[in-house]
KEZAMAR-613990 format. One record per residue: residue number from 1; x, y, z of N, C-alpha, C in turn. Coordinates in Angstrom, 1 decimal. Layout:
# KEZAMAR-613990
num,n_px,n_py,n_pz,ca_px,ca_py,ca_pz,c_px,c_py,c_pz
NUM,X,Y,Z,X,Y,Z,X,Y,Z;
...
This chain:
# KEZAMAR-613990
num,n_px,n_py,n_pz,ca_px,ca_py,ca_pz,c_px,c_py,c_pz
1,94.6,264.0,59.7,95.8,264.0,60.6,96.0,265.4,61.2;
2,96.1,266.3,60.2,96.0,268.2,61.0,95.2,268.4,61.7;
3,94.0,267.9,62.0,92.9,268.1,63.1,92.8,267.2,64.0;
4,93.6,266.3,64.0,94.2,265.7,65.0,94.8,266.2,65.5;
5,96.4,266.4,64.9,97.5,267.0,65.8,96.9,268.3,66.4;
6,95.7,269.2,65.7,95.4,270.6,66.1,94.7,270.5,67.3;
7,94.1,269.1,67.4,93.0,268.8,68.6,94.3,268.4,70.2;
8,95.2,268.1,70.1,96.0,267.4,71.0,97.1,268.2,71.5;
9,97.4,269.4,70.4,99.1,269.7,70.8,99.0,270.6,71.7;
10,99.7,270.8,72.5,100.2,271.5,73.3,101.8,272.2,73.4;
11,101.6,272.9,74.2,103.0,273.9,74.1,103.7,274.2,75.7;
12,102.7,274.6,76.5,103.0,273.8,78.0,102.3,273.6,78.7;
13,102.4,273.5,79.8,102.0,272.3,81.0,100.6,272.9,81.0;
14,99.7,272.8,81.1,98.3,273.3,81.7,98.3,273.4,83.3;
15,98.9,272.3,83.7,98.7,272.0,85.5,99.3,273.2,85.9;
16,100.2,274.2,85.1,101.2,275.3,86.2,100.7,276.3,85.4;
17,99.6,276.5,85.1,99.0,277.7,84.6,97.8,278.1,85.3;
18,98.6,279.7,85.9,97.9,279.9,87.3,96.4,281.2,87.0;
19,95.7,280.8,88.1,94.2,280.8,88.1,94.2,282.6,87.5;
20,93.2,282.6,87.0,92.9,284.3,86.2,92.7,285.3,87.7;
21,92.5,285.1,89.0,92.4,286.3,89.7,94.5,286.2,90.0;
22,95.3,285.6,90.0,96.6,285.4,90.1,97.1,286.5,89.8;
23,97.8,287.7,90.1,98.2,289.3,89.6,99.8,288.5,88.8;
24,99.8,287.5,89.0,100.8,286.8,87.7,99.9,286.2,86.6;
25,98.8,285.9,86.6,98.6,285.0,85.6,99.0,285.8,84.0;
26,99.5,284.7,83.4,99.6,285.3,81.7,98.3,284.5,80.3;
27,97.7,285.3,79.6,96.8,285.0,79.2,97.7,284.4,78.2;
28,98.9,284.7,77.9,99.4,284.1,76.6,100.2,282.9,77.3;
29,99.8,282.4,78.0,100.3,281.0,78.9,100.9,279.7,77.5;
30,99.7,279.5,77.1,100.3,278.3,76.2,100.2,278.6,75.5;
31,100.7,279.6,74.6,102.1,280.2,74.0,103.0,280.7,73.8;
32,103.7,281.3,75.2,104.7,281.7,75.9,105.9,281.3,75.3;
33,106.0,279.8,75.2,107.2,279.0,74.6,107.1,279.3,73.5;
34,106.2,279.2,72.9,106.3,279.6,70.9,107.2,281.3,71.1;
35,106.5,282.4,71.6,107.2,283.4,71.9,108.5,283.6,72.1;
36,109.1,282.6,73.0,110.1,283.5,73.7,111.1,282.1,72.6;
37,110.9,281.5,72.1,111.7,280.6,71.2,112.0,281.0,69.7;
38,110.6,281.9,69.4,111.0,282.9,68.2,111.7,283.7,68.4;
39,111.4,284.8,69.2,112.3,285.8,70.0,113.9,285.3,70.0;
40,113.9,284.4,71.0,115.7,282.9,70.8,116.2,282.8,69.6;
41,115.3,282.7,68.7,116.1,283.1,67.2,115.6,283.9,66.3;
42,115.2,285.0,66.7,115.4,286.3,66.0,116.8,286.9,66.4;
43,116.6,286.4,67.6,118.0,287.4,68.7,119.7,286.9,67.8;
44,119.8,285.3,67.4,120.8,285.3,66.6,121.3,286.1,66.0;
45,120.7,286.6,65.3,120.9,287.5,63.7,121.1,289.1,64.0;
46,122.5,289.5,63.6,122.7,290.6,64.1,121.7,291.5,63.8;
47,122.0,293.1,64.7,120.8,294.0,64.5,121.5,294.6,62.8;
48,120.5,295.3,62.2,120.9,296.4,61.6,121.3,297.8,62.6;
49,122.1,298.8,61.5,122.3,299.7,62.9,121.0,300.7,62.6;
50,120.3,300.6,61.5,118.6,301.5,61.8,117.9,300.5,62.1;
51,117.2,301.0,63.2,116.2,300.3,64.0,114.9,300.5,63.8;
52,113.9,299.8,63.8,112.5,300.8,64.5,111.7,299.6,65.2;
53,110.5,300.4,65.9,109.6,300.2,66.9,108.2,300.4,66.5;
54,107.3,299.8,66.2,106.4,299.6,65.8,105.0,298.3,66.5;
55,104.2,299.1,65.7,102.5,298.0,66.2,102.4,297.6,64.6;
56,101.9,295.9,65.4,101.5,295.5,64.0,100.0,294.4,63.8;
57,99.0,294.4,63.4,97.6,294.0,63.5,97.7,292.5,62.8;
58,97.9,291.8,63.9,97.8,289.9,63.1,96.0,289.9,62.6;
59,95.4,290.2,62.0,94.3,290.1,61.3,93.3,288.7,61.8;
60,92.3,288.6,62.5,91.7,287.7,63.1,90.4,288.1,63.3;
61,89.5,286.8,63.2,87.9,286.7,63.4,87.6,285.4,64.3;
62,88.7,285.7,65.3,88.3,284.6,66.4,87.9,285.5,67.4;
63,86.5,284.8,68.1,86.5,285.4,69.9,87.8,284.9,70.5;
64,88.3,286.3,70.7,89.5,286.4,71.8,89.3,287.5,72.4;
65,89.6,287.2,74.0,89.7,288.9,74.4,90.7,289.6,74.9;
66,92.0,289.1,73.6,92.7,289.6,73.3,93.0,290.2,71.7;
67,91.7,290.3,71.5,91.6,290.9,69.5,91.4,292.9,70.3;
68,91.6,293.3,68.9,91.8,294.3,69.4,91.3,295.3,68.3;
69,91.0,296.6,68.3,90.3,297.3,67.4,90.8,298.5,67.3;
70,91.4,298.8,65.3,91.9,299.6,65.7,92.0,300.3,63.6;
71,90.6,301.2,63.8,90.0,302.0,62.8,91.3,302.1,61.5;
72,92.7,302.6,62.2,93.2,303.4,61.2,94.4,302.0,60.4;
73,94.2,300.7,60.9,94.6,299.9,60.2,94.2,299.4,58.9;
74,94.9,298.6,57.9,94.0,297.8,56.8,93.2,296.5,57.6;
75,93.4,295.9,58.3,92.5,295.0,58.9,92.5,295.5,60.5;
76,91.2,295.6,60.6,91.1,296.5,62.0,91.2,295.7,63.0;
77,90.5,294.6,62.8,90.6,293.9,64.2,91.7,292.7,64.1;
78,92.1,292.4,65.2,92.9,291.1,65.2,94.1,291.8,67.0;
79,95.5,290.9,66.7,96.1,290.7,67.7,96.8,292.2,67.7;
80,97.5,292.3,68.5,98.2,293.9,68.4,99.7,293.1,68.9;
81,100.6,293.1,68.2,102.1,292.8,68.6,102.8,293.9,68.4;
82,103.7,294.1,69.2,104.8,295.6,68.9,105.9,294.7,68.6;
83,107.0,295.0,68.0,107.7,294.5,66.9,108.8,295.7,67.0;
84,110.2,295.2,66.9,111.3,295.4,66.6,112.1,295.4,65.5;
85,112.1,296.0,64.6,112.8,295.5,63.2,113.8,296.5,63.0;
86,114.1,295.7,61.8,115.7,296.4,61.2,115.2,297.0,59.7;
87,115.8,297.9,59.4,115.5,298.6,57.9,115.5,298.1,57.3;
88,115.6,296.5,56.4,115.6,295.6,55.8,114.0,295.0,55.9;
89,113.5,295.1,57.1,111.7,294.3,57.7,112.2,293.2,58.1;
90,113.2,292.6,58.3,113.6,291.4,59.6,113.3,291.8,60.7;
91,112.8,290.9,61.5,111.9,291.1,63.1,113.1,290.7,63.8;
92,113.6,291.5,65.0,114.5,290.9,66.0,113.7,290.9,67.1;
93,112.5,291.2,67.5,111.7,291.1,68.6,110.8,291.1,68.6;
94,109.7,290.4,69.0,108.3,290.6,68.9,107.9,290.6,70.7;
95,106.5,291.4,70.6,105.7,291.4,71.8,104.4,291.2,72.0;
96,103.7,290.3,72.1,102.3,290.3,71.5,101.4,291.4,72.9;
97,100.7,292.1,72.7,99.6,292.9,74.0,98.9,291.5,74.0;
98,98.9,291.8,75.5,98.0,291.0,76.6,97.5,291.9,77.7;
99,97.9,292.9,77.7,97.5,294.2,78.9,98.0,293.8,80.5;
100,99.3,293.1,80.6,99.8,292.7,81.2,101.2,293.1,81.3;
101,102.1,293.3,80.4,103.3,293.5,80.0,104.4,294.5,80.7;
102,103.5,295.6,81.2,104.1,296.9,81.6,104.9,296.6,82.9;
103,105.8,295.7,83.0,106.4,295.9,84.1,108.0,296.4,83.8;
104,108.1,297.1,85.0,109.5,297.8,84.8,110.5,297.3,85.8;
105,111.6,297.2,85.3,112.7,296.3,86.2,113.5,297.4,87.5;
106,113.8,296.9,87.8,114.4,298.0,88.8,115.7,298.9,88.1;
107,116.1,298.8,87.1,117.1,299.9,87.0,116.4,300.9,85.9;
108,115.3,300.3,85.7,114.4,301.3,84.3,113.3,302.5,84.8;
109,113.4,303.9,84.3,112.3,304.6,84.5,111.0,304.0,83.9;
110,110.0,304.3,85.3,108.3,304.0,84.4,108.0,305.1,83.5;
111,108.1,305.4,82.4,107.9,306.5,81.6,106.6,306.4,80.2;
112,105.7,305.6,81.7,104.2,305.0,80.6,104.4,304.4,80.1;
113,102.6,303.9,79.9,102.8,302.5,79.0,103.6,302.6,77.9;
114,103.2,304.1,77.0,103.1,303.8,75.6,105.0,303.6,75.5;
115,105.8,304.6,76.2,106.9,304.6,76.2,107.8,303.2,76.6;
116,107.5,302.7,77.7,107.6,301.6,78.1,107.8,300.4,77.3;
117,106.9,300.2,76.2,107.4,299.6,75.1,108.4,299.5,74.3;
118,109.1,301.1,73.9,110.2,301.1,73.6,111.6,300.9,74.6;
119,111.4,300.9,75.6,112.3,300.7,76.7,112.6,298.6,76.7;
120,111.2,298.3,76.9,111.4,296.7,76.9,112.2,295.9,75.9;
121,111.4,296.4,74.5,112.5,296.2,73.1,113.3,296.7,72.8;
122,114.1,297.6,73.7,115.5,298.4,73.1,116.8,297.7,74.3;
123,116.0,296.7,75.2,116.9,296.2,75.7,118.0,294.8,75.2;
124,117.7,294.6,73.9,118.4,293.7,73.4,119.3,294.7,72.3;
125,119.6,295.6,72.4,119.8,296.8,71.6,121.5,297.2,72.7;
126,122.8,296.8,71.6,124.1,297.3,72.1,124.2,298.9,72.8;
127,124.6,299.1,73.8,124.8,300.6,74.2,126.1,301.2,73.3;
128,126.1,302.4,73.3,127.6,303.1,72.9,127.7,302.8,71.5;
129,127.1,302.4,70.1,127.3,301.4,69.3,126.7,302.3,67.7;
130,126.1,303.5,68.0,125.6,304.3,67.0,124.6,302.9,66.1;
131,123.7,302.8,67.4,122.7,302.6,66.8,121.0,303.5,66.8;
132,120.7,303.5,65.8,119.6,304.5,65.7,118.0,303.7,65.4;
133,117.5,304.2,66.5,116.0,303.6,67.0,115.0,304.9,66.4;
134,113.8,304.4,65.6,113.1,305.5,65.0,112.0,304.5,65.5;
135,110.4,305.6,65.6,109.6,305.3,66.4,108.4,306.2,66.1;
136,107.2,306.1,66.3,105.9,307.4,65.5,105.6,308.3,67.0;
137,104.4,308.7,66.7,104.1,309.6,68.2,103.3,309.2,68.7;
138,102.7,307.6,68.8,102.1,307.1,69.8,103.1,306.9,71.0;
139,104.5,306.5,70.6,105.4,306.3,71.7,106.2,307.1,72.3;
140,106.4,308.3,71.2,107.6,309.4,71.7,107.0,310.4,72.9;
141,108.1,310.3,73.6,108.2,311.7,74.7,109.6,311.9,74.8;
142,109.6,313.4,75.5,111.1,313.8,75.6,112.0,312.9,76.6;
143,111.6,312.8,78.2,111.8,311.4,78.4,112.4,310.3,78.2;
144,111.4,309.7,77.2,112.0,308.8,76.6,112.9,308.6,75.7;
145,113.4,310.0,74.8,114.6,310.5,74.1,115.6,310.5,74.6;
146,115.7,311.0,76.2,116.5,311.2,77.1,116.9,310.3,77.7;
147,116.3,309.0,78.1,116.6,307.8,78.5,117.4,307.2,77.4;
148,117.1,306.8,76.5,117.8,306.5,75.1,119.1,306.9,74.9;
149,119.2,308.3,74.9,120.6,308.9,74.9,121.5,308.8,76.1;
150,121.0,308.8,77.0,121.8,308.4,77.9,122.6,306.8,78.3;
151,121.7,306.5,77.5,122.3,304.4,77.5,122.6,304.4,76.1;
152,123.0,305.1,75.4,123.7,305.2,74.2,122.9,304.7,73.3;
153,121.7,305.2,72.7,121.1,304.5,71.5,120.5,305.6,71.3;
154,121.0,306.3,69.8,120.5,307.4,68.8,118.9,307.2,68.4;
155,118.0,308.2,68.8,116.8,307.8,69.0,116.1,309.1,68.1;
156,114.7,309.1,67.2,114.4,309.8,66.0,112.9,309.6,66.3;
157,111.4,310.5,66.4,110.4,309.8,66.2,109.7,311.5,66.0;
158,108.3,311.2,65.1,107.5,311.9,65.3,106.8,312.5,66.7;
159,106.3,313.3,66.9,105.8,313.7,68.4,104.5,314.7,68.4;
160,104.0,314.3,69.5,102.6,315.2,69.6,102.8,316.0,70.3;
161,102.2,317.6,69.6,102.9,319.1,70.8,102.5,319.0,72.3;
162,101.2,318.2,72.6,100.7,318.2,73.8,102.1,317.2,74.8;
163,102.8,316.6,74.3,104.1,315.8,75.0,105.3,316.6,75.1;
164,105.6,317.6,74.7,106.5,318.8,75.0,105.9,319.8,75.8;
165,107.0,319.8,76.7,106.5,321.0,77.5,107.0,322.1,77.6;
166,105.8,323.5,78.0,106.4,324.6,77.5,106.5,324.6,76.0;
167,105.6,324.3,75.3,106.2,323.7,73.5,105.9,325.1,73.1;
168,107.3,325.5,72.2,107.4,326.8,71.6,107.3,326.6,70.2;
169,106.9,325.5,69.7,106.4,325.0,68.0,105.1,325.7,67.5;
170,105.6,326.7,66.7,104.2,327.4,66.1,102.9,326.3,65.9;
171,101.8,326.4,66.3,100.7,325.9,66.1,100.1,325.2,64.9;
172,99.6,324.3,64.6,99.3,323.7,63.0,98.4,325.1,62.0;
173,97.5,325.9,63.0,97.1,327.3,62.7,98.2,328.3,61.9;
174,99.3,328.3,63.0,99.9,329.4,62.8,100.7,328.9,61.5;
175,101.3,327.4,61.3,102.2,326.7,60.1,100.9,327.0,59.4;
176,99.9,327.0,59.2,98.8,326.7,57.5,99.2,328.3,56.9;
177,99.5,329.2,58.0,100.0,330.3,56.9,101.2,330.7,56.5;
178,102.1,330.0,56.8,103.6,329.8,56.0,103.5,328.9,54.4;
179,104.9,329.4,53.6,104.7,328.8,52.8,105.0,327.0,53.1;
180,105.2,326.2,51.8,105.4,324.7,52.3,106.3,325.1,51.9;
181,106.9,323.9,53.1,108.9,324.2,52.8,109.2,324.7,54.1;
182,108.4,325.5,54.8,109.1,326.2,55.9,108.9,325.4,56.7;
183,110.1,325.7,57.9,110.2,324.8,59.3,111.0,325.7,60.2;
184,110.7,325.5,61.5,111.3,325.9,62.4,111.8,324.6,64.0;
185,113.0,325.2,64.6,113.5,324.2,65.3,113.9,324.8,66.7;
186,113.5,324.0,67.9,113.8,324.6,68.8,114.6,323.8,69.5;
187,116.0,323.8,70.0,116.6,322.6,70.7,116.6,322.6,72.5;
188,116.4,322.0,73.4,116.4,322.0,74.6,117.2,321.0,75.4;
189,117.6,321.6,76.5,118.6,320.6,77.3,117.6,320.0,78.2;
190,117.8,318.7,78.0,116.8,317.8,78.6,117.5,317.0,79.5;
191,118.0,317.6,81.0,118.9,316.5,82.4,120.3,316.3,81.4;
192,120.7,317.1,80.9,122.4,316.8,80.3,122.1,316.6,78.9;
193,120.6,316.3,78.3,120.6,315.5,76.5,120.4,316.8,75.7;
194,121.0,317.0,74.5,120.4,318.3,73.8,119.3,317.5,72.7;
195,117.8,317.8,73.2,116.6,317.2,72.2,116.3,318.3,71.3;
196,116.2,317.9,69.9,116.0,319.1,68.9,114.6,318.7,68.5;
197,113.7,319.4,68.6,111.7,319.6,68.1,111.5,320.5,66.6;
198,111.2,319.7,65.6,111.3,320.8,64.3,110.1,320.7,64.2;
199,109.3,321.5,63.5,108.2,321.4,63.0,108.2,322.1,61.5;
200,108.0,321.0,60.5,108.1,321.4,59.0,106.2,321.4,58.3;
201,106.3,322.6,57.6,105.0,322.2,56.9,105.0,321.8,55.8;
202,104.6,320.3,55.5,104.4,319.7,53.3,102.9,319.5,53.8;
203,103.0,318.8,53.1,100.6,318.8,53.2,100.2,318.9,54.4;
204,101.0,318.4,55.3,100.3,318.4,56.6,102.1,318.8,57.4;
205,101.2,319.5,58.8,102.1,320.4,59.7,102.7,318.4,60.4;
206,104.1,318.3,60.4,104.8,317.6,60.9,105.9,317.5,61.8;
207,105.7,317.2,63.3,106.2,317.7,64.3,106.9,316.6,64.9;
208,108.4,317.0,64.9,109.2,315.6,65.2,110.4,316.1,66.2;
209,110.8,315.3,66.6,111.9,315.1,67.9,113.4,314.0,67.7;
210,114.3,314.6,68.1,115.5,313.7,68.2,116.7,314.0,69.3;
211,117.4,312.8,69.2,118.8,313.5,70.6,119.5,313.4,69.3;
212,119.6,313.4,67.8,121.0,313.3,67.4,121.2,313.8,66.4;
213,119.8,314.7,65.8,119.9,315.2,64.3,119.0,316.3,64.5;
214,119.5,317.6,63.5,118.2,318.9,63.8,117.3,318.9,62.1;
215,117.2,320.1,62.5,117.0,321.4,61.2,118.0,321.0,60.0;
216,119.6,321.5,60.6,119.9,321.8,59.5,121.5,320.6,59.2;
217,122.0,320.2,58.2,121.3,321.4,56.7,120.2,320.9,55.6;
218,119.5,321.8,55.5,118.5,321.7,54.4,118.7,321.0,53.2;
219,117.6,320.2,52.9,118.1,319.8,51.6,116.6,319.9,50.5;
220,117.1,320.1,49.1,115.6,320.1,48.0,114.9,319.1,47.8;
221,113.6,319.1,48.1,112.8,317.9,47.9,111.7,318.4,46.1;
222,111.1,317.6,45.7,110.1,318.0,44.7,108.7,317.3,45.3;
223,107.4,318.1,44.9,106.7,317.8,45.5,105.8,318.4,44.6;
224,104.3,317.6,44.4,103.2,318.3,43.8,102.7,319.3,44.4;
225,102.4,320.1,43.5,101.4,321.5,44.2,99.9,321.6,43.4;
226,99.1,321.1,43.9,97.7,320.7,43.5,97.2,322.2,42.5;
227,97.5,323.2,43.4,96.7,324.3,42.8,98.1,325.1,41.3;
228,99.3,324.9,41.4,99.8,325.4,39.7,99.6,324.1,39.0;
229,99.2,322.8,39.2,99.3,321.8,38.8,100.5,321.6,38.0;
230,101.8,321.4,38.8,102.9,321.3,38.2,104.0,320.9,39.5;
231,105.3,320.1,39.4,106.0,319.8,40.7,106.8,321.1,41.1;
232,107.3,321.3,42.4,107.6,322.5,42.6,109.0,322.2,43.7;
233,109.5,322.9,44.1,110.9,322.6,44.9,110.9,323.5,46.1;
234,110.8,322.4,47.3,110.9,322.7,48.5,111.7,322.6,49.2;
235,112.2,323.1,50.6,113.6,323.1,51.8,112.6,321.7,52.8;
236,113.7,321.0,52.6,113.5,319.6,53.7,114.3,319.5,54.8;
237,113.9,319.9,55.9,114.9,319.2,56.9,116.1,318.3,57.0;
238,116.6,318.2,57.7,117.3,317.3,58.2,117.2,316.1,58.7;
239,116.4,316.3,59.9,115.7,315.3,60.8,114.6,314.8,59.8;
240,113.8,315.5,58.8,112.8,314.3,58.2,113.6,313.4,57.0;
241,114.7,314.1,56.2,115.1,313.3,55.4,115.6,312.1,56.7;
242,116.2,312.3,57.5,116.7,311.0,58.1,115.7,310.2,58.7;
């Protein structure tokens, strides 16, 4: 009976699924309705007010040429969905890549692909409402910090120095010769937004961005130190504890 039903079902029309040179056609055609009907009731369930934005690898050994490869996961190949969740791991949004997706509406900046994702999924996201969207540095630009804050959604992500401009962040060189624990912060007015850029060094030099949290104040973390072989007490930021 399951390879029956698996051999027959359908999800929609085949007849209005338009030809592959079509600059509309959607590869995710017949399953569009599964999509946008999970999405319909994810959207029920209130948000949390921490947010985040994320890629996540549906794990697959089907020919599709929509599988996707991607080394630094636990299963490397499979589907690539970006995903909206709440601090709890409840999904309020999902997006599956189809290399199709990037369109921008008319009241939205094009601020790249990678950014552009977080713009599409932060649209079911209350303005004015001290909600806080956190995010890694595949997606962060200042930009995109700036856009956020200006439609009222407190926004937090790691960042890559090559995406700041003019970037006055000591070098990963220049942090290997500070002690761990040290950080420095540089804040800038970004079109009216004040964006704060810290860069702290623990094992590795860690360079992050925000419209709503800095530097300070410091707080004690404990942390192994390989070479006294014993835990030792370090100054934590601000922006990383949060």
């Amino acid at each position: 009976m399951f390879e029956k039903i698996r051999q027959f079902i359908h999800f929609n029309d085949n007849l209005q699924n338009l030809p592959r040179e079509h600059p509309e056609f959607d590869r995710l055609f017949k399953l569009r309705p599964v999509v946008q009907k999970l999405n319909q009731s994810f959207s029920e369930i209130p948000l949390k007010q921490y947010l985040c934005v994320d890629e996540q690898i549906c794990s697959t050994k089907a020919r599709n040429n929509l599988k996707r490869y991607n080394p630094k996961k636990p299963h490397k190949w499979g589907y690539k969905i970006y995903v909206l969740s709440g601090v709890s791991g409840f999904v309020y949004k999902i997006e599956p890549e189809t290399g199709s997706e990037n369109v921008v509406l008319p009241n939205e900046p094009d601020l790249g692909a990678s950014s552009n994702v977080i713009v599409r999924l932060s649209r079911e996201i209350p303005r004015n409402q001290n909600y806080r969207l956190y995010f890694d540095n595949y997606f962060t630009t200042l930009p995109l910090l700036e856009y956020l804050s200006q439609n009222g959604i407190l926004s937090l992500g790691t960042i890559r120095r090559n995406r700041i401009p003019d970037c006055k962040l000591p070098t990963d060189k220049e942090m290997s010769k500070k002690d761990r624990g040290y950080s420095v912060e540089y804040v800038a007015d970004v079109n009216g937004v004040d964006v704060a850029t810290v860069a702290w060094k623990d094992n590795k030099v860690v360079n992050l961005a925000s419209s709503f949290v800095g530097e300070m104040p410091k707080a004690q973390v404990r942390r192994y130190d390989k070479k006294t072989k014993q835990y030792i007490t370090i100054d934590r930021p601000n922006i990383v504890g949060e």
